[in-house]
DRENFIBA-493140 format. One record per residue: x, y, z of N, C-alpha, C in turn; residue in three letters; residue number from 1. Coordinates in pm, whole numbers, plus 50000, padded with zeros to 5 digits. Each point is the difference from the previous one (the first is absolute). Example, Ala and Ser with C-alpha at 12.3 -4.5 7.8 and 13.67 -1.06 7.14 Angstrom:
<nodes>
[[51319 49431 50780] [49911 50119 50000] [50090 50120 50000] ALA 1] [[49965 50105 49928] [50082 50119 50006] [49923 50109 50073] SER 2] 
</nodes>
This chain:
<nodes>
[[50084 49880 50000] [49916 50120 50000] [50088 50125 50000] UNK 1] [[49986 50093 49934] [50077 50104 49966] [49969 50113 50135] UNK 2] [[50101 50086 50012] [49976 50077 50116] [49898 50124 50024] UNK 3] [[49951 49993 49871] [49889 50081 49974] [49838 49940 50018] UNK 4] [[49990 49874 49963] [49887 49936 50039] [49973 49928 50128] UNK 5] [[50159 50036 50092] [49967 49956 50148] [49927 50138 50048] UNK 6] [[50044 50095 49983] [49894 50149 50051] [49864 50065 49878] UNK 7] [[49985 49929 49929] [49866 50049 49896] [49968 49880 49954] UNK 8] [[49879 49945 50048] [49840 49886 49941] [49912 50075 49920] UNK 9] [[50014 49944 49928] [49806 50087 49925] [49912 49973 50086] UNK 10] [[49911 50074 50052] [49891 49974 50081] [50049 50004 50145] UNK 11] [[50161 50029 50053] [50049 50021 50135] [50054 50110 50050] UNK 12] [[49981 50070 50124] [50074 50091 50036] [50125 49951 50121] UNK 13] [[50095 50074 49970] [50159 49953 50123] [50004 50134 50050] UNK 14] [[50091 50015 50055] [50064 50129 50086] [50156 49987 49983] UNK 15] [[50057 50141 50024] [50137 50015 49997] [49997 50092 50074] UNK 16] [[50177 50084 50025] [49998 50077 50096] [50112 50070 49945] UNK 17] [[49979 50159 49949] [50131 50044 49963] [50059 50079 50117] UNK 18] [[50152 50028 49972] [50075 50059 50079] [49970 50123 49991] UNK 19] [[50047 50108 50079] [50051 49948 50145] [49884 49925 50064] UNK 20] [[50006 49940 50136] [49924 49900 50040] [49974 50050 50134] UNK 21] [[49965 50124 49989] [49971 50123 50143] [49971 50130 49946] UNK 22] [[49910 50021 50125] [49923 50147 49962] [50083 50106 50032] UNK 23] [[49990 50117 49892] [50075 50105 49983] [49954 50137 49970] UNK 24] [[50054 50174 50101] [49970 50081 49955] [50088 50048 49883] UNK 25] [[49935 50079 49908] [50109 50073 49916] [50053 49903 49855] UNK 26] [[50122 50076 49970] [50025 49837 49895] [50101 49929 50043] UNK 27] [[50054 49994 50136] [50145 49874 49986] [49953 49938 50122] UNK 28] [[49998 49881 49960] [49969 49869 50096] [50144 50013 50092] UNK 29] [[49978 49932 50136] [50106 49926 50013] [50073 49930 49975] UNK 30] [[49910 49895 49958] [50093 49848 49929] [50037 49940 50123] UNK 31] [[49944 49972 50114] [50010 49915 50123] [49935 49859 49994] UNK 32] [[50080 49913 50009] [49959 49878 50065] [49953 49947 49881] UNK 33] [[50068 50025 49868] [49906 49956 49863] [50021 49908 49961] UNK 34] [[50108 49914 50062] [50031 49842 49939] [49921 49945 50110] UNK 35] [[49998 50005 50135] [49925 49907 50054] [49842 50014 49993] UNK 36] [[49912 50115 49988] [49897 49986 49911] [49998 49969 49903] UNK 37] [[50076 49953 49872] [50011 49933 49873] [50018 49879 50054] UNK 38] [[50062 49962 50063] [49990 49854 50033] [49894 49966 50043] UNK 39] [[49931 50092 50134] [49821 49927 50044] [49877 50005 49880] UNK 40] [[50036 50108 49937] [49924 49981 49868] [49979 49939 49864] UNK 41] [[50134 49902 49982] [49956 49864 49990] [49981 49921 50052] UNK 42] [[50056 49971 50128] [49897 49912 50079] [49876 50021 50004] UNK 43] [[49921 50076 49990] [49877 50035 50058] [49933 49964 49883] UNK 44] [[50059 49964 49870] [49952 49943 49871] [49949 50127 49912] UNK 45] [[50014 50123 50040] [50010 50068 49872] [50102 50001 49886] UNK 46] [[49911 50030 49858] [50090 49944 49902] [50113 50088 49895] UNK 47] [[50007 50104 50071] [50090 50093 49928] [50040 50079 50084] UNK 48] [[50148 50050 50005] [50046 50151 50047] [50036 50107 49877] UNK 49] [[49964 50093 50004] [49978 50098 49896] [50118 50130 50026] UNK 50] [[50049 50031 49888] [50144 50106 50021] [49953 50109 49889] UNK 51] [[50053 50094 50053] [49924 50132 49934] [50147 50086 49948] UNK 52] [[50004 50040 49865] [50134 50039 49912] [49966 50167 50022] UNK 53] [[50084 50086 50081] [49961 50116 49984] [50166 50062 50015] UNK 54] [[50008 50084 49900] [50127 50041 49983] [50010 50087 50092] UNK 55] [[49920 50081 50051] [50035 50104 50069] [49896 50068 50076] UNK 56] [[50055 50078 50142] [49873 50044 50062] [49974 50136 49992] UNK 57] [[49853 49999 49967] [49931 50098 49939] [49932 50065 50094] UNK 58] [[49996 50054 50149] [49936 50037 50094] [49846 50026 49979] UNK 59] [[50007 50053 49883] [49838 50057 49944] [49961 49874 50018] UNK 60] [[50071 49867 49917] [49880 49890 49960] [49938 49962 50154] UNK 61] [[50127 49980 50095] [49929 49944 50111] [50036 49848 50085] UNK 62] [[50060 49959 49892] [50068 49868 50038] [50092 49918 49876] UNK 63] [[50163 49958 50074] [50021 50026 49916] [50079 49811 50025] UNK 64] [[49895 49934 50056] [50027 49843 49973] [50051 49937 50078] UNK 65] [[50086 49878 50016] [50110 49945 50034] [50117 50024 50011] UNK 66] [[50072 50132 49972] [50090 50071 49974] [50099 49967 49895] UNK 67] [[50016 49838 50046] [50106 49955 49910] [50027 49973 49866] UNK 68] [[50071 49945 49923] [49949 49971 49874] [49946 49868 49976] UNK 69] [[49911 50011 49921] [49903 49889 50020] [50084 49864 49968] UNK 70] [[50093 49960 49924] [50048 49922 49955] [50115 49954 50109] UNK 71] [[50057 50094 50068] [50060 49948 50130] [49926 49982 50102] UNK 72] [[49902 50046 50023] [49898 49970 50086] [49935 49846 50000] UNK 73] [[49967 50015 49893] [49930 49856 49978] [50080 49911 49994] UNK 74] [[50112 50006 50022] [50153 49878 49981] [49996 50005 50151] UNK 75] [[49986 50097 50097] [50064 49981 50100] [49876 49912 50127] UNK 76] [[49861 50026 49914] [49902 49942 50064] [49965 49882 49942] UNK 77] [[50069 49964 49878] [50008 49833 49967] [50065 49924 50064] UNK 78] [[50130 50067 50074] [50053 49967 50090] [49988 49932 50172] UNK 79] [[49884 50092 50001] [49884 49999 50172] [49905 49854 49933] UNK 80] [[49969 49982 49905] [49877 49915 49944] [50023 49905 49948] UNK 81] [[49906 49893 49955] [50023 49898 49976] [49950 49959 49857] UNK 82] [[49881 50065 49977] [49913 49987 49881] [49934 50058 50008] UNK 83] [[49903 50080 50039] [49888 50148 49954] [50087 50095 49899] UNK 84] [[49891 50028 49917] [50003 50047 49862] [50083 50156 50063] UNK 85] [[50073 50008 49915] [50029 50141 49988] [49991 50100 49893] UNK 86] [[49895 50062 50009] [49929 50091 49891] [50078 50146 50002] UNK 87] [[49988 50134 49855] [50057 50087 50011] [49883 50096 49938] UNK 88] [[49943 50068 50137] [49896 50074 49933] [50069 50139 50027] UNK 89] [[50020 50118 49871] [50092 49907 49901] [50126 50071 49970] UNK 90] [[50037 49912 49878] [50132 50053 49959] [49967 50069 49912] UNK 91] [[50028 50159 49966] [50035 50080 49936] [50048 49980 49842] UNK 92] [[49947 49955 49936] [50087 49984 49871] [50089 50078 49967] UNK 93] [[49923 50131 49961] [50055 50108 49899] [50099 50043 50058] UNK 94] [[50027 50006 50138] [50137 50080 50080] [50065 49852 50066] UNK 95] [[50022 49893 49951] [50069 49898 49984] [50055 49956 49857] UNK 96] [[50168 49988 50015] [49986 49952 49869] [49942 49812 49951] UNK 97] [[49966 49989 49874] [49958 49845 50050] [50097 49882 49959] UNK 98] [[50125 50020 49983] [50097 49922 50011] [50015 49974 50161] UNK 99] [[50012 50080 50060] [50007 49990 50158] [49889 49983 50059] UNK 100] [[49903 50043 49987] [49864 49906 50045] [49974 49856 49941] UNK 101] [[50073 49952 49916] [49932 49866 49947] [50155 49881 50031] UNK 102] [[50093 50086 50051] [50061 49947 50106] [49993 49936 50131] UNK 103] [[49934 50110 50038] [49969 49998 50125] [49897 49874 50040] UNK 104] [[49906 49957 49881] [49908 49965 49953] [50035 49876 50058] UNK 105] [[50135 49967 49861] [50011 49859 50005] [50086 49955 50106] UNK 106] [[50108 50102 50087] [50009 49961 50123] [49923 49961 50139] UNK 107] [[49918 50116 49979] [49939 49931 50125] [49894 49898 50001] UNK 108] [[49958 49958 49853] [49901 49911 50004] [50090 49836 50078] UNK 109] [[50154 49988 49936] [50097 49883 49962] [49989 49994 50148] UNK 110] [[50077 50125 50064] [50019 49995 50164] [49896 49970 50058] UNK 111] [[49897 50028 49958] [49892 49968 50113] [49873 49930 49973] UNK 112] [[50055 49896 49954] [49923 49888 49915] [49867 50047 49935] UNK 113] [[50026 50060 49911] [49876 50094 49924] [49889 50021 50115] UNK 114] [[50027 50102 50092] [49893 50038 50038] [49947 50157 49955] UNK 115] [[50048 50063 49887] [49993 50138 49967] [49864 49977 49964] UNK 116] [[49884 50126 50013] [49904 50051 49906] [50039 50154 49959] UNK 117] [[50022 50041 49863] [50036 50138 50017] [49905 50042 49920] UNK 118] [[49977 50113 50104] [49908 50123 50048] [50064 50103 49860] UNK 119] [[49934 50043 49899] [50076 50133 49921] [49912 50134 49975] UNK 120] [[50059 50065 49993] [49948 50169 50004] [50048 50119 49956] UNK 121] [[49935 50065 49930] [50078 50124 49955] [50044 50123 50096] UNK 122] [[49934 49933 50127] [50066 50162 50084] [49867 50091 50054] UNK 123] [[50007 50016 50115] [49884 50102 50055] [50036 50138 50058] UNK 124] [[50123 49978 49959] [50056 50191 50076] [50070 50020 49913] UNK 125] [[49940 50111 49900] [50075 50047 49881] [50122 50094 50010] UNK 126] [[49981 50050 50167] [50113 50047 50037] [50199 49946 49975] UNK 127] [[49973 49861 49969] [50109 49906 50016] [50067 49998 49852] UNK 128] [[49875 50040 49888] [50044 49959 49856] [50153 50096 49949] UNK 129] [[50017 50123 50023] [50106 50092 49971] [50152 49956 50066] UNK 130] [[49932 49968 50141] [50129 49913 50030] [50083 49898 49958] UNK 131] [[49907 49950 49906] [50115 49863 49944] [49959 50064 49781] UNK 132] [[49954 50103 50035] [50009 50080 49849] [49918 49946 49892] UNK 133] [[49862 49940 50071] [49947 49939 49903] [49876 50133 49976] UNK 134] [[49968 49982 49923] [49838 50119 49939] [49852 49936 50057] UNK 135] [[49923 50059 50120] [49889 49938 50046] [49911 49992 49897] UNK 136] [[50015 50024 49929] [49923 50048 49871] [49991 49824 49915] UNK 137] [[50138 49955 50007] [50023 49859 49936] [50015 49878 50014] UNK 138] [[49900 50014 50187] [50017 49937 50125] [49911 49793 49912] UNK 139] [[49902 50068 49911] [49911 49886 49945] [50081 49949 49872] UNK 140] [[50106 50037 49927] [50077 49929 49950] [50128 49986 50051] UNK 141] [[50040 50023 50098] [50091 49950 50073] [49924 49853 50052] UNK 142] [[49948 50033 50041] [49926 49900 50062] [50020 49841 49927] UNK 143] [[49905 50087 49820] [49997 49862 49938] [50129 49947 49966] UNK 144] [[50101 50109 49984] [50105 49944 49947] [50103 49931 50093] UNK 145] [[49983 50002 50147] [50096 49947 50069] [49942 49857 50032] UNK 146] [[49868 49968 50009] [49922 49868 49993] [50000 49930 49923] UNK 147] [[50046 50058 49874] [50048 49874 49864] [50139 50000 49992] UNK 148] [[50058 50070 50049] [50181 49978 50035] [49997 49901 50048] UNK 149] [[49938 50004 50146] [50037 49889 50085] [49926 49878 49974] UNK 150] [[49887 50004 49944] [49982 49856 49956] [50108 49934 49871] UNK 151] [[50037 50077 49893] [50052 49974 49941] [50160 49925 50023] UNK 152] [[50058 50077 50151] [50102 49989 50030] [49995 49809 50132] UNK 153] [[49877 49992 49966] [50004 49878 50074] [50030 49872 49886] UNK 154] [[50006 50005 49873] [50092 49950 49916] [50104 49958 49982] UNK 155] [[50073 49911 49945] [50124 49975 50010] [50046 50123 49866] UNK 156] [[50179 50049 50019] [49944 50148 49903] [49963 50042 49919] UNK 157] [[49930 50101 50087] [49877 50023 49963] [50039 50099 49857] UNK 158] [[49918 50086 49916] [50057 50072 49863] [49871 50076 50039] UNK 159] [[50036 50131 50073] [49830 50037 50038] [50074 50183 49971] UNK 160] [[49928 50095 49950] [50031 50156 49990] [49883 50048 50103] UNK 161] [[50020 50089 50063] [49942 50054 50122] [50054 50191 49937] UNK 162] [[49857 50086 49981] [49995 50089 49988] [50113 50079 50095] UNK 163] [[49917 50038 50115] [50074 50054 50123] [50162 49910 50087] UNK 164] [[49968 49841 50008] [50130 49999 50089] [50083 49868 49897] UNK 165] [[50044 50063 49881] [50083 49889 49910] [49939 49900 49932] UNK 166] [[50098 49928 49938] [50018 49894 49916] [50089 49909 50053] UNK 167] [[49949 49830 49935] [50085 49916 49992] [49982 49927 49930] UNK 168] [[50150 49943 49934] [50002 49958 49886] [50025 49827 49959] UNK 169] [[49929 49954 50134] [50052 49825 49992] [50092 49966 50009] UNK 170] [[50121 50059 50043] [50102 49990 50022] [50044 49957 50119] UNK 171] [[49951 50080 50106] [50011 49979 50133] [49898 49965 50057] UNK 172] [[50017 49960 50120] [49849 49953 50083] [50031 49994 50148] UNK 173] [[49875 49984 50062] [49948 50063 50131] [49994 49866 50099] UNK 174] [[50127 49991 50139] [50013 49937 50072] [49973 50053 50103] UNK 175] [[49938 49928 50089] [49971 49847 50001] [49861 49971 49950] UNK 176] [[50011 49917 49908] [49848 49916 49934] [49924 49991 50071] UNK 177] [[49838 50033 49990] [49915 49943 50094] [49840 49961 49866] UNK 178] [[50003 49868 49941] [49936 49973 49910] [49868 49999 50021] UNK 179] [[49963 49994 50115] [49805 49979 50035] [49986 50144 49972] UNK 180] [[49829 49986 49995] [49962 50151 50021] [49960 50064 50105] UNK 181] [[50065 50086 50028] [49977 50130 50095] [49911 50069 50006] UNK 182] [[49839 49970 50113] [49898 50058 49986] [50031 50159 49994] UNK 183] [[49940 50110 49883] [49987 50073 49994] [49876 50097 50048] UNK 184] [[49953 50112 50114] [49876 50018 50004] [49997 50163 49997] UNK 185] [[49930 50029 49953] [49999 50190 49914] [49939 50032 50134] UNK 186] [[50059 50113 50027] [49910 50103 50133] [49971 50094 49923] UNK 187] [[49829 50027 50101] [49949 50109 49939] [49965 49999 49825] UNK 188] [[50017 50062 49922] [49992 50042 49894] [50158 50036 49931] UNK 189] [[50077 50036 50095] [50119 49995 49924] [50043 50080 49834] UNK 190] [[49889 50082 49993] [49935 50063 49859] [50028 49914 49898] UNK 191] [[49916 49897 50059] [49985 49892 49878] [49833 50013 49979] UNK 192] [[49948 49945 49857] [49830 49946 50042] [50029 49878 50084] UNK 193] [[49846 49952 50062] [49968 49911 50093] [50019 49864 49845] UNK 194] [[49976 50040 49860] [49983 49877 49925] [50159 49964 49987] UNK 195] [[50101 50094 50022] [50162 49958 49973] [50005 49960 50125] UNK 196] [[49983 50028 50115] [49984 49937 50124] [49992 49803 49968] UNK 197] [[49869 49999 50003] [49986 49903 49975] [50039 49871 49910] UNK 198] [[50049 50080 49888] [50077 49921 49908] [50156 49937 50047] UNK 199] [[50012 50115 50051] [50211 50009 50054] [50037 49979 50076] UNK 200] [[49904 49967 50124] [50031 50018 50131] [49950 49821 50063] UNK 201] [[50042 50000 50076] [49930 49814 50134] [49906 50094 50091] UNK 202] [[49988 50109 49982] [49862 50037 50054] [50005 50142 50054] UNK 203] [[49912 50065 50122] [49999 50142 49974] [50020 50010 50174] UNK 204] [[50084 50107 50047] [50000 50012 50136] [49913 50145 49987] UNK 205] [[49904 50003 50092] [49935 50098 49985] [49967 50096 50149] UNK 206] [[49948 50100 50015] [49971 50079 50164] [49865 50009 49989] UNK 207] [[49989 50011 50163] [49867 49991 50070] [49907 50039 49908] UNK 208] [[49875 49998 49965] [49859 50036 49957] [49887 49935 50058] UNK 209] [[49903 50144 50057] [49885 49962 50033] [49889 49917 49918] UNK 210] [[49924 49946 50125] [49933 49918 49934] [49884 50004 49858] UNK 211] [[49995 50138 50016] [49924 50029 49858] [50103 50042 49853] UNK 212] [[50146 49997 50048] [50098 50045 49905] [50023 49867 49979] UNK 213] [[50022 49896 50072] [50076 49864 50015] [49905 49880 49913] UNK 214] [[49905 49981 49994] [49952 49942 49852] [49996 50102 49845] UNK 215] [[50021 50093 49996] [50031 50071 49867] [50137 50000 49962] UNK 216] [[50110 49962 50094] [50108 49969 49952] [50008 49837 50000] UNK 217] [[49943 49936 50083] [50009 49827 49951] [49970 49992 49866] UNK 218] [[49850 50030 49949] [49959 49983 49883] [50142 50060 49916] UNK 219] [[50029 50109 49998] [50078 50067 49881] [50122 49882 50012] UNK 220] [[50030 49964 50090] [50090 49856 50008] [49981 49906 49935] UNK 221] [[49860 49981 49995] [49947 49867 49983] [49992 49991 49846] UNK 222] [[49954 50097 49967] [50003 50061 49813] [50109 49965 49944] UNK 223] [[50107 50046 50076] [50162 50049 49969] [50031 49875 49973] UNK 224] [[49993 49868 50094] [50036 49920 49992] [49981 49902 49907] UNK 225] [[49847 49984 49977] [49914 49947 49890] [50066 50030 49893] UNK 226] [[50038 50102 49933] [50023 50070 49887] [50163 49943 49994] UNK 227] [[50035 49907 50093] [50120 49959 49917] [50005 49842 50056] UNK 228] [[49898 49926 49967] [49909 49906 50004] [50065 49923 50117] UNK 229] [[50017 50054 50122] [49999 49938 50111] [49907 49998 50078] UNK 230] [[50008 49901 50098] [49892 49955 50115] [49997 50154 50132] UNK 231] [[50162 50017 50024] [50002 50040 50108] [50178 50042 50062] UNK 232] [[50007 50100 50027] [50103 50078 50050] [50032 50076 50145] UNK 233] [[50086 49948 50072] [49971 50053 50169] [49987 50095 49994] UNK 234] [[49912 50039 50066] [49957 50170 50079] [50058 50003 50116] UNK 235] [[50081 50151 50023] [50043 49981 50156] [49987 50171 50026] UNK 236] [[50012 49992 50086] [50012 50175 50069] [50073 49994 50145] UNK 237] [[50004 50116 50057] [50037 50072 50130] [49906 50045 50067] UNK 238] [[50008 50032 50186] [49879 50013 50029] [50093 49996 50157] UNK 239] [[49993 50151 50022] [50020 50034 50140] [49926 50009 50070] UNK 240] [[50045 49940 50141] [49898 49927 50061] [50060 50048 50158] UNK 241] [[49938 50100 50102] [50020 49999 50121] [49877 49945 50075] UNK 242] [[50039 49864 50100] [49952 49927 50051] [49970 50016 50159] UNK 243] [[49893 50046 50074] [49954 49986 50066] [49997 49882 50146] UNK 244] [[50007 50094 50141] [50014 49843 50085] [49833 49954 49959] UNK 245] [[49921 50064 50012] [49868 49984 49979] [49896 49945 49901] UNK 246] [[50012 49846 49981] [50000 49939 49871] [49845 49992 49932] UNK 247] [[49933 50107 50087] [49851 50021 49946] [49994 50181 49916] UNK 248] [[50153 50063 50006] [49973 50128 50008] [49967 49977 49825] UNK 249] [[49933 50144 49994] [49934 50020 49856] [50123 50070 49940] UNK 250] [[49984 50036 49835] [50139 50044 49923] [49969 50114 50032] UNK 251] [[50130 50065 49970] [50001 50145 49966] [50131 50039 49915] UNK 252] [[49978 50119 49917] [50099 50006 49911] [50115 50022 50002] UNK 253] [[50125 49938 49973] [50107 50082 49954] [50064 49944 49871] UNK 254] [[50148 50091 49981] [50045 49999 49885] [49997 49875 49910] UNK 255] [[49911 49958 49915] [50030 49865 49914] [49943 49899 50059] UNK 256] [[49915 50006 50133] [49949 49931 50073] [49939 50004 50131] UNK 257] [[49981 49940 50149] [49891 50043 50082] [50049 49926 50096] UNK 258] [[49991 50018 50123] [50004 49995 50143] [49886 49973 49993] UNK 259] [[50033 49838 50108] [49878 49930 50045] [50020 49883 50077] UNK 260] [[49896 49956 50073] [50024 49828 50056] [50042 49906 49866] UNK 261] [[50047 49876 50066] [49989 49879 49912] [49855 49991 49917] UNK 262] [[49893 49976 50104] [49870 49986 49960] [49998 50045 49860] UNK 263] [[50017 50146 49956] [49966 50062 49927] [50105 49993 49852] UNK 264] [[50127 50013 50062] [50147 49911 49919] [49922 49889 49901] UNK 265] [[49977 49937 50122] [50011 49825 49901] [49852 50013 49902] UNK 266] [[49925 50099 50031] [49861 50013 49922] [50011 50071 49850] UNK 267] [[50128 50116 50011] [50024 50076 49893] [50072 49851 49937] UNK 268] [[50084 49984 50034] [50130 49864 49924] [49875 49902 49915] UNK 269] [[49916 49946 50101] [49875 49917 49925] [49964 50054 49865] UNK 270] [[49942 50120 50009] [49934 50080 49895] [50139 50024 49873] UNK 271] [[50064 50000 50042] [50140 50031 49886] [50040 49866 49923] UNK 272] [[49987 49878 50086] [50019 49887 49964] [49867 49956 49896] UNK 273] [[49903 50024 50055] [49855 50040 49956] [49967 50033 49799] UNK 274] [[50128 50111 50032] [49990 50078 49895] [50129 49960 49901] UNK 275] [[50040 49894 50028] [50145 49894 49976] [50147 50071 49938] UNK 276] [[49989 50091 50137] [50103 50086 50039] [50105 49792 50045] UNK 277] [[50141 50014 49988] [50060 49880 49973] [50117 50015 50171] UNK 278] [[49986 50167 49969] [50182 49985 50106] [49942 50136 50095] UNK 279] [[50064 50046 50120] [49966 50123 50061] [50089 49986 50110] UNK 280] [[50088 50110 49951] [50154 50029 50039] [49936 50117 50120] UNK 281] [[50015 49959 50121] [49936 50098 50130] [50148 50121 50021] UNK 282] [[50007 50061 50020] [50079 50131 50079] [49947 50056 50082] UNK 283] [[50087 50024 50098] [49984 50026 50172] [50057 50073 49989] UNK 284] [[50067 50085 49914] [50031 50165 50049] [49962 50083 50115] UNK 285] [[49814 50025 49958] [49915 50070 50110] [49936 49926 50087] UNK 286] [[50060 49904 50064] [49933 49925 50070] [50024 50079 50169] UNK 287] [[49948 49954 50078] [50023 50079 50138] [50028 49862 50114] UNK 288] [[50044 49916 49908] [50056 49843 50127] [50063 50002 49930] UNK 289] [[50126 49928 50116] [50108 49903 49886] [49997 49937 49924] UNK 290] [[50070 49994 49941] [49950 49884 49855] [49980 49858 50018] UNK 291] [[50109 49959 50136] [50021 49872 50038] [49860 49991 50049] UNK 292] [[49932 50073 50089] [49841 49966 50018] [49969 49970 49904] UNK 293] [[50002 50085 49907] [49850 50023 49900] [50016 49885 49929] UNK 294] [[50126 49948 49980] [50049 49900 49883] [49966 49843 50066] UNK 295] [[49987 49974 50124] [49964 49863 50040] [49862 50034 50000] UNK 296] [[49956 50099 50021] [49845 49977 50056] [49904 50027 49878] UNK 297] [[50069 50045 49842] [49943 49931 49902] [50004 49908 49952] UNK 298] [[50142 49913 49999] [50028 49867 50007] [49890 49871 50097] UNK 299] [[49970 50064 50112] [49898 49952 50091] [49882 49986 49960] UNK 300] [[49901 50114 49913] [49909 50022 49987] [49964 50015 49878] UNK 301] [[50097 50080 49905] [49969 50032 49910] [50047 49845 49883] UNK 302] [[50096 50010 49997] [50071 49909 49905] [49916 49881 49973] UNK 303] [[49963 49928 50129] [49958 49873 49953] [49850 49976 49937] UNK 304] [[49961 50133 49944] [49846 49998 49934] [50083 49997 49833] UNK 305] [[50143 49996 49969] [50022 50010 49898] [50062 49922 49973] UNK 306] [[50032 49895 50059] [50141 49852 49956] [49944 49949 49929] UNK 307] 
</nodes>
């Protein structure tokens, strides 16, 4: 079973947990105690830890991730782990080059017995694009063009011309080999259509939507998918979640998501699964308990309405 169909069933919802793995004001986490919560959080049988590619902190945006780079990061928490998926929601194409992302690729899949899902994205703080001298303007063919680099470059050598970051001419080639395929999953829109989405991509990582927004984007999924005569493609999203001692309390809003009891948790998760939402990557940023609470006592309560 590939490491993508241990965290996405048609017709199932899982849970994951991206970093940091504690609630935070402002944008810089601590980064405390993050291998031994990566370790209880596969025990606890959730099926992914999630790493977030952000070149730089942007005070405006608000948060600015895991700090580290995602690719050492996720090496150093393959390290704490044994087998839970390690996802990259996401990597940056256009301000990566993709000789070195499709490196990275095939290293850490080899090292860590293919457990990669990678997460890809064009970038949400346009603030970052001047810094590495690219034009925000050319953020949607950057995009396309660094995603057929790197597939191309998973070839033995490969003979591929790349608008923006080179050429190669079959001559040389890209070590170390990693011949399976490397689930690919588009965040957001990525200024792609939802129908190139669907064609190019192992499926769509997507953010929170209410429940009257959240079947008008399944369907446009569901279209998308049809139209390139498949059955079915994982749906996944994000969904911040501050958790309550009070497991009857009702929601209330915040950023990307809602403060509430379990009760009410495991009722939204139903309805998402419902709506065959596949994956739902939780963040505890704004949470107001430790994470180590919040993280057994959804494991307790929440988790096992979804095994």
């Amino acid at each position: 079973m590939s490491t993508l169909n241990k965290i996405a069933t048609k017709g199932k919802l899982t849970l994951g947990l991206i970093f940091p793995l504690e609630a935070y004001s402002g944008s810089v986490a601590k980064m405390e105690n993050q291998e031994k919560l990566a370790k209880r959080v596969e025990e606890l049988g959730f099926k992914a830890l999630w790493f977030r590619d952000v070149p730089f902190n942007d005070p405006s945006f608000g948060d600015a991730g895991q700090l580290y780079d995602p690719w050492i990061y996720m090496t150093h928490i393959m390290n704490h782990t044994n087998e839970i998926a390690l996802g990259s929601a996401s990597i940056i194409l256009p301000l990566r080059h993709p000789v070195h992302t499709a490196k990275s690729i095939n290293s850490l899949q080899i090292l860590s017995n293919e457990r990669l899902i990678l997460g890809v994205a064009s970038g949400d703080r346009p603030i970052e694009y001047p810094a590495f001298n690219q034009n925000l303007e050319d953020k949607s063919e950057l995009f396309r063009d660094s995603f057929f680099y790197i597939k191309a470059l998973q070839g033995d050598f490969p003979n591929y011309s790349s608008k923006y970051y080179g050429k190669t001419n079959g001559a040389i080639d890209i070590l170390p080999k990693y011949y399976k395929k490397t689930p690919m999953l588009i965040t957001g829109h990525s200024g792609q259509s939802l129908e190139w989405i669907a064609e190019h991509s192992d499926g769509w990582l997507y953010y929170p939507r209410d429940f009257k927004t959240l079947p008008i984007v399944m369907q446009r999924w569901r279209e998308a998918i049809k139209g390139i005569n498949s059955d079915w493609k994982p749906f996944m999203q994000s969904l911040y979640i501050d958790l309550t001692k009070d497991p009857k309390a009702s929601p209330t809003p915040i950023h990307l998501g809602f403060k509430s009891g379990t009760e009410y948790l495991n009722t939204h998760l139903k309805l998402l699964e419902s709506y065959v939402v596949n994956h739902v990557i939780l963040n505890l940023k704004y949470g107001s308990r430790p994470a180590e609470e919040v993280i057994e006592e959804i494991a307790e309560n929440i988790s096992p309405n979804f095994s």
